[in-house]
C-alpha positions, 0 to 999 in steps of 0.5 A: 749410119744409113748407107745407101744399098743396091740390090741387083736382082731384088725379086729373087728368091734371096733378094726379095728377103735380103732387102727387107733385111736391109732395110730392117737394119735401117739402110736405104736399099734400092732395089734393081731387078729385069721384073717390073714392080709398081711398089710406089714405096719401095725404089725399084728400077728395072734393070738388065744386070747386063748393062753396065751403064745402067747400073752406073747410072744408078749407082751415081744418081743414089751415090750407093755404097755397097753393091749385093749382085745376086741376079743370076741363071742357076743350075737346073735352068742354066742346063738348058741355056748355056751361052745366056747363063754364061753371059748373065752370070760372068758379065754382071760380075764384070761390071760390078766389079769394074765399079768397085775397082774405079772406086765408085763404089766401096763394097761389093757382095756375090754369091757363089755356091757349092755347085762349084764342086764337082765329082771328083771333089770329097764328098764329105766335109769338103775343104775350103781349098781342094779339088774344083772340078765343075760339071755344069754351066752354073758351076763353071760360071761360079768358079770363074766368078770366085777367081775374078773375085779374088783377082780384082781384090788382089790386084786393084783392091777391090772389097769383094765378099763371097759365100758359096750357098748351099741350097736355100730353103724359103717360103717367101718367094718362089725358087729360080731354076735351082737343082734343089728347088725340090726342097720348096715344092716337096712343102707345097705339095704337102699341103696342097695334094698330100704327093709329091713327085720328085726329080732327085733320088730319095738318098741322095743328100745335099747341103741345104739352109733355111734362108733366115739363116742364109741372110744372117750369114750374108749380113753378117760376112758384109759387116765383118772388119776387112781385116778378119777377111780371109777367103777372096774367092768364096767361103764355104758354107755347110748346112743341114743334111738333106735329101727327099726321103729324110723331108719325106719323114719329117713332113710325115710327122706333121702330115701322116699321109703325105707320099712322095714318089720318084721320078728322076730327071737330068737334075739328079745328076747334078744334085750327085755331083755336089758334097753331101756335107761342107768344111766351113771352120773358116766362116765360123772362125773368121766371121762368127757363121752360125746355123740357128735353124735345125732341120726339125724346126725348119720343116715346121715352119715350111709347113706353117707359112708355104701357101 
């Protein structure tokens, strides 16, 4: 049955192949974001993800079911912008969740990430609950965000659904200001100059996902029974163990000349910070989570599609 979908944020990174997604599986999905598009075939609004009565608006006007609010400043970019980090990430929350609980509409996905987590928090295989001390502006909006999440559900009801993002991987769009952007532009340089400078030590390893993967994760939490959901602040998601030296090696297979040098910034002490590996038993067990793209498979096809 087609229901109608809106996306906010839809022309980033995620958003832009979540709505393809969506519209594959044949839903009609509009598409909301602050950039203005002209695709006469696509419905497209320009939307400050701020504004609630322009979000009502068109959530009445397409009597839209579910809601993916994916607009959001991340990590490395909400550093250098706290207060409008603070009000983008928390305020666009708020009023989604407030058209849930008035029951206009059904269902509401956010995503939230593993920059939740702290240094104190264990840095291998870490727990679904455990200790949650984040040290930045986007970890804090986040872990701010998973508890209105889980107290809108509690107390009005509210079908809010969550995943804590390892860093995406992807080809399609450029990445938005996230602490693992380097992942993204360490293939661009590949192909383009053959050197990459990076901002993150060489070992320093965090969880990453390709983003078909992610999207499949997505879709499939949105569509699981409501009785087989059990986390209502955000699950947690492992993915491949990454770091640039390790996509250094790899990329050299392919490129045998390829060099990477290291030249650290304010990012590598917020990439420090995040668990290099992520207990995620409760996706897998509760909604049937999976990882289909292993690490080899995806650096070849990084290579073959980045332009």
């Amino acid at each position: 049955m087609q229901k109608s979908v809106l996306v906010i944020g839809s022309e980033g990174q995620i958003g832009t192949e979540l709505c393809d997604a969506l519209g594959v599986q044949g839903n009609r999905v509009i598409r909301a974001d602050i950039r203005l598009q002209t695709d006469e075939a696509k419905l497209h609004y320009q939307l400050d993800a701020t504004d609630k009565e322009a979000i009502e608006r068109i959530v009445e006007e397409h009597d839209i079911e579910v809601v993916y609010l994916m607009a959001a400043m991340l990590s490395a970019t909400a550093e250098k912008h706290p207060q409008k980090a603070w009000e983008l990430n928390m305020q666009s929350l708020l009023h989604v969740l407030d058209l849930a609980k008035e029951k206009k509409i059904k269902k509401l996905f956010w995503p939230s990430s593993i920059a939740i987590f702290g240094p104190d928090t264990p840095k291998k295989n870490t727990p679904q609950e455990t200790v949650i001390h984040p040290s930045t502006v986007y970890g804090i909006s986040k872990r701010a965000g998973e508890m209105w999440c889980a107290y809108y559900h509690s107390v009005f009801g509210v079908d809010v659904r969550s995943l804590r993002y390892p860093g995406i991987i992807s080809y399609k769009t450029a990445p938005g200001g996230g602490t693992t952007d380097y992942a993204i532009e360490i293939f661009k340089s590949a192909k383009g100059q053959g050197r990459y400078t990076s901002f993150i030590e060489a070992q320093t390893i965090t969880p990453m996902i390709y983003m078909s993967d992610a999207i499949t994760a997505t879709i499939a939490l949105m569509e699981a029974p409501v009785e087989s959901i059990t986390v209502r602040t955000s699950y947690n998601l492992d993915g491949l163990a990454v770091s640039p030296q390790k996509l250094e090696e790899e990329i050299k297979r392919h490129l045998p000349d390829f060099k990477v040098d290291y030249a650290t910034d304010y990012r590598q002490a917020i990439a420090a910070s995040w668990p290099e590996s992520i207990n995620d038993e409760l996706a897998r067990s509760d909604w049937g989570y999976t990882i289909y793209t292993d690490f080899q498979r995806l650096v070849q096809e990084m290579l073959t599609h980045i332009e």
